[in-house]
C-alpha positions as CSV (number, residue, x, y, z in Angstrom):
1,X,39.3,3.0,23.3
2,X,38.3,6.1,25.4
3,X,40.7,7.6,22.7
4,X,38.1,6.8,20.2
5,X,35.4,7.7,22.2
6,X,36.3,11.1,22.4
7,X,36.8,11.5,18.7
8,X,33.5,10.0,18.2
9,X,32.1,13.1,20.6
10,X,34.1,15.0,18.3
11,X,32.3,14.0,15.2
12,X,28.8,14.4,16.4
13,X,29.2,17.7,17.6
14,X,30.7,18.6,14.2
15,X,28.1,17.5,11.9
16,X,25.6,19.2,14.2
17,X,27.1,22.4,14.6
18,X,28.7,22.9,11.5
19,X,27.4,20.7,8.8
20,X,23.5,21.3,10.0
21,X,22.8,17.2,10.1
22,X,19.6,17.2,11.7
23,X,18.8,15.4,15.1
24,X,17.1,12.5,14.1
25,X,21.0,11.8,11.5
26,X,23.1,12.7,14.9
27,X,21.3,9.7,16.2
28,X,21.0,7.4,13.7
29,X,25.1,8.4,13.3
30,X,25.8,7.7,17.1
31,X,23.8,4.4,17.1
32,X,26.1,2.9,14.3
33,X,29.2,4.8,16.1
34,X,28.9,3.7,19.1
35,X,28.4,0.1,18.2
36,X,31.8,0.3,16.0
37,X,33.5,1.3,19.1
38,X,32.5,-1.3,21.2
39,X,32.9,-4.0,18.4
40,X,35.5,-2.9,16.5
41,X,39.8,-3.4,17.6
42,X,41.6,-0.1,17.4
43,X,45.3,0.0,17.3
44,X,47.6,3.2,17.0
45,X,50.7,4.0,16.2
46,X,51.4,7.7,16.8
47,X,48.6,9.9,14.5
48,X,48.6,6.1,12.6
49,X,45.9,4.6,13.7
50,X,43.9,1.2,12.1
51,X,40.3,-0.2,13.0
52,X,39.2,-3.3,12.4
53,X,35.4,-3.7,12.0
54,X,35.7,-7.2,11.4
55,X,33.9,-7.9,15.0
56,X,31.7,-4.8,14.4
57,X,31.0,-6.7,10.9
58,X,30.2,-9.9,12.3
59,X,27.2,-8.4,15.1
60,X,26.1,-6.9,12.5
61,X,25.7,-9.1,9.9
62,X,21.8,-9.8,10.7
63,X,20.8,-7.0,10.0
64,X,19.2,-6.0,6.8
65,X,21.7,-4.8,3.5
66,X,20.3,-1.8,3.8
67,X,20.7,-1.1,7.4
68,X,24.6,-2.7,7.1
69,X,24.7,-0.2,4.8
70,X,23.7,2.7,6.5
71,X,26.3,1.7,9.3
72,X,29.1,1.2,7.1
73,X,28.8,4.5,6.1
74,X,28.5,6.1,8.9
75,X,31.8,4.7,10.0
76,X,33.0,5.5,6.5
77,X,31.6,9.3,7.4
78,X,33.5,9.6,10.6
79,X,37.2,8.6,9.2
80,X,36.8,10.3,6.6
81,X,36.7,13.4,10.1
82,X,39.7,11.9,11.3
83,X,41.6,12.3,8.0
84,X,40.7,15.4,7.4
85,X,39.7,17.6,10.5
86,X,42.4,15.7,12.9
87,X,45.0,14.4,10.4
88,X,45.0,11.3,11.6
89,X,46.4,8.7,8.8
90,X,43.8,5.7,9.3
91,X,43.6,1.9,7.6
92,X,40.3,0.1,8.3
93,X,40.2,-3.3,8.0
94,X,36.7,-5.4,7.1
95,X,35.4,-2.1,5.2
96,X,33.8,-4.5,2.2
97,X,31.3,-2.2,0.6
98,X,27.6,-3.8,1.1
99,X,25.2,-4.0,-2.6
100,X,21.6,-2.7,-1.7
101,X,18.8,-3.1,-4.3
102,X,18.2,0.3,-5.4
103,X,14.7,1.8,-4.8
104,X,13.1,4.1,-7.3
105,X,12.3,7.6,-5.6
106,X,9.0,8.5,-5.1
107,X,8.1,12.0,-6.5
108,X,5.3,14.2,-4.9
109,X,2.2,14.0,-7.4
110,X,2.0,17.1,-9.5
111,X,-1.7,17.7,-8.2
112,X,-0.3,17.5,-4.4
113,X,2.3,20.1,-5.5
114,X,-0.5,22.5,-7.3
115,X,-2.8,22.1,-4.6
116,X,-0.1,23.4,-1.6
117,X,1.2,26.1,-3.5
118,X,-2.8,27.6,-4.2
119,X,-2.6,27.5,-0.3
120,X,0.4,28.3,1.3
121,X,2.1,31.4,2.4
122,X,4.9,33.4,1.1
123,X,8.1,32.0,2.4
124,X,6.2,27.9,2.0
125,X,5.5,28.8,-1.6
126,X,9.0,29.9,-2.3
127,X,10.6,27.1,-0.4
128,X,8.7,24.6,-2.5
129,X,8.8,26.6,-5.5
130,X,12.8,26.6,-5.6
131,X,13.2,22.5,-4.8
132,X,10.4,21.4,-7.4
133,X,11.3,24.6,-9.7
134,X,14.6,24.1,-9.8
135,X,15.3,20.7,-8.5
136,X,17.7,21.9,-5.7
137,X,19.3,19.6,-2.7
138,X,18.0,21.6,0.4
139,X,21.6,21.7,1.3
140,X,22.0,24.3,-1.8
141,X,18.8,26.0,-0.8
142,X,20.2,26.5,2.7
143,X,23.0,28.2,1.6
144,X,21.8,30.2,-1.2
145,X,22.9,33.8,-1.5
146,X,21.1,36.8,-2.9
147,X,24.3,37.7,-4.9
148,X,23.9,34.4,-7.0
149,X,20.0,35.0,-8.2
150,X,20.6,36.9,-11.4
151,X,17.8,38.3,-13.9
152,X,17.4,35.2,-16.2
153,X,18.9,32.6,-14.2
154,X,20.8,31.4,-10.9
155,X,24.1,30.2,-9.6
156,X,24.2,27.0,-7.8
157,X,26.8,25.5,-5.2
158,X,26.5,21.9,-5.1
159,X,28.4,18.6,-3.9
160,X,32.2,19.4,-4.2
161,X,31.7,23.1,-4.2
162,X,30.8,22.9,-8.5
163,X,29.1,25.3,-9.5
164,X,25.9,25.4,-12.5
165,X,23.5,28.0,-13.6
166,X,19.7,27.5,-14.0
167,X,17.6,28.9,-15.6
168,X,14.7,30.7,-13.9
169,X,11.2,29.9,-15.1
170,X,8.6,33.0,-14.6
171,X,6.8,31.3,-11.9
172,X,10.3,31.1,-10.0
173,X,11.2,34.4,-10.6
174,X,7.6,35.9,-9.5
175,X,7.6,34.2,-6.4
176,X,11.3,35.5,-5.2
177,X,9.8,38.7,-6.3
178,X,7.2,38.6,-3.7
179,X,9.3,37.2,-1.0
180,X,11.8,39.8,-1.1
181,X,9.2,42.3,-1.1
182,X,7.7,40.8,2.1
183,X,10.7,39.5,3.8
184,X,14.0,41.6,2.8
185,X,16.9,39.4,3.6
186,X,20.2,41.0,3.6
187,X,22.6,38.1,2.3
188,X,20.8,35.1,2.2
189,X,17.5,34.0,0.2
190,X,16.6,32.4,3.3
191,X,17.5,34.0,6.4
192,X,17.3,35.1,10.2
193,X,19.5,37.8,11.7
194,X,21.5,37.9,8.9
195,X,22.4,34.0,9.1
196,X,21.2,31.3,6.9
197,X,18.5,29.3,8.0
198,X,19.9,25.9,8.4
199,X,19.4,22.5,6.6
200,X,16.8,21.4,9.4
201,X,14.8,24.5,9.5
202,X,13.9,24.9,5.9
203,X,13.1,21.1,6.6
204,X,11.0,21.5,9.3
205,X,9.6,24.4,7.1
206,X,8.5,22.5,4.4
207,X,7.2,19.3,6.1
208,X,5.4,21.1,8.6
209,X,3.4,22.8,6.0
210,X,2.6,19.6,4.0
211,X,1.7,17.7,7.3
212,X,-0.7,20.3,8.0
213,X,-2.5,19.4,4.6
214,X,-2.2,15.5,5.9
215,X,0.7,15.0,3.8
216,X,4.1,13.5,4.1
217,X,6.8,14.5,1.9
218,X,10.9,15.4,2.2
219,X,12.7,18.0,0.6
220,X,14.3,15.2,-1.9
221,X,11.0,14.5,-2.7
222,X,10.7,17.8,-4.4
223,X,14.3,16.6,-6.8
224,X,12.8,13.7,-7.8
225,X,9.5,15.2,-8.8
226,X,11.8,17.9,-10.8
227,X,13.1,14.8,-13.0
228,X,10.4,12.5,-13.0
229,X,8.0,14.8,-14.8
230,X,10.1,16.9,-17.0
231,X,11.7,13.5,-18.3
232,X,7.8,12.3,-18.2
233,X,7.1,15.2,-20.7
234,X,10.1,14.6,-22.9
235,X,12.7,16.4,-21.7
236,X,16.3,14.8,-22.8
237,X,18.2,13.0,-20.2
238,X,21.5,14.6,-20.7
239,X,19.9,18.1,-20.0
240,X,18.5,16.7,-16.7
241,X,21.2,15.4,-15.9
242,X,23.2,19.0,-16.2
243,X,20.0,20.8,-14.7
244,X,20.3,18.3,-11.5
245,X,24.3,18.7,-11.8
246,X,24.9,14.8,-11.6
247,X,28.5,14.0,-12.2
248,X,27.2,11.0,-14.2
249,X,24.4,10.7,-16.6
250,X,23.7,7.2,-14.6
251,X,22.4,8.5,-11.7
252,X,19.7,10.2,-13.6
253,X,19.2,7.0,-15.6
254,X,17.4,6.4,-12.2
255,X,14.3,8.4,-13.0
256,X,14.1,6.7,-16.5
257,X,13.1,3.7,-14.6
258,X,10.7,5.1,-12.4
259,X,8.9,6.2,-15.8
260,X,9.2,2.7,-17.4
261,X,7.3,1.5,-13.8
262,X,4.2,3.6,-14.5
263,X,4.3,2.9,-17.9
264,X,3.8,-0.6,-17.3
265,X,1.3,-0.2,-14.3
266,X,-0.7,1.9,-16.8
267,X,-0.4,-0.9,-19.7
268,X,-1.7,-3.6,-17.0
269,X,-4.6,-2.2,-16.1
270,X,-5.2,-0.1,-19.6
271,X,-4.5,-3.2,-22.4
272,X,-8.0,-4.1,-24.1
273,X,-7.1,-7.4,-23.0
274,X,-7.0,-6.4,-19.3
275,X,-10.4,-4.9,-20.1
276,X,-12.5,-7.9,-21.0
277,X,-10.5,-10.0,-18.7
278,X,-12.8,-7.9,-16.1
């Protein structure tokens, strides 16, 4: 076990140093880590190595799905490491995927949005600007280079290292304008001596600024409000779909049912019926 241990070390340290998880995922990784390791049965054969989570399974199991979940795939996460980063071969045993209800995401409110952006400063307008904008993952924001924001439109790298091009809307394009002018990064849109500010910074960034107006949002947030309302104002699926660069169209099919939700909020409380009821 002290084997395991000291790959679990391992881990941690990796998707804080180099993957930019922030401190409050480290920890929610090295709670469900730590409780594999002292559940779970490891047994090793050389770089072979198989886990059995069936005990870690069974303390679990009161937990909530969604929690169960979480854990799973943390565990999931951190072989995934052992595969790839030590080349250890590894079987688990008891890994039984979990089936959450899936929650609807809850987009900012397009008045919250207007509101921060009459107010904020430079580098907050720009960050919010390019999530909403351009419905980026912060992960993409964090590691967007100057060399991939053209004239009429922008290179992404998302999941899996694919690439897509967006196009930039005026209001995009006048608000990089006045960052660089201000700022003048080197390599990166968003930078500090010449290295990219991390995943957690441009987090911190952004919430910090919308706490300070007695709101609180996450950088998703911004993603979903980029597909709720242009699918809200008629934009086709399949294009969202591409702008967001889902490898399936039914992930985006998501937002379709956030849409159908207010529509029928709006028909309770709007229907003639409802009206005289009152």
């Amino acid at each position: 076990m002290e084997e395991l241990e000291g790959a679990i070390e391992e881990f941690l340290g990796y998707i804080q140093d180099v993957r930019g998880y922030s401190e409050t995922s480290v920890i929610t990784y090295e709670i469900a880590l730590r409780q594999m390791a002292q559940s779970s049965r490891l047994s090793q054969n050389g770089i072979e190595w198989t886990i059995d989570l069936t005990p870690f399974r069974i303390k679990i199991v009161k937990n909530s799905k969604k929690t169960i979940a979480k854990k799973l795939s943390a565990v999931r996460s951190f072989v995934e490491y052992l595969r790839t980063q030590r080349a250890l071969g590894v079987t688990l045993i008891g890994d039984e995927s979990v089936k959450t209800p899936q929650t609807l995401p809850k987009p900012v409110e397009e008045r919250y949005i207007f509101e921060m952006l009459e107010e904020a400063d430079t580098k907050e307008k720009l960050v919010v600007v390019m999530l909403y904008g351009l419905g980026l993952r912060i992960s993409e924001l964090s590691g967007l280079k100057l060399a991939d924001i053209h004239n009429e439109w922008i290179e992404i790298r998302g999941k899996g290292n694919k690439t897509r091009e967006l196009p930039l809307l005026d209001a995009v394009k006048s608000s990089i304008e006045n960052y660089l002018d201000l700022y003048h990064p080197k390599q990166y849109l968003f930078e500090k001596g010449g290295v990219p500010l991390n995943q957690a910074q441009l987090r911190y960034l952004l919430t910090q600024s919308f706490k300070s107006r007695g709101l609180k949002v996450t950088p998703h947030q911004f993603r979903h409000s980029f597909a709720t309302h242009l699918l809200n104002n008629g934009a086709r699926i399949s294009d969202v779909s591409e702008l967001l660069g889902h490898s399936s169209m039914a992930t985006t099919q998501l937002y379709t049912k956030l849409g159908d939700a207010r529509k029928l909020q709006e028909y309770l409380t709007a229907h003639p019926l409802v009206k005289k009821a009152n």
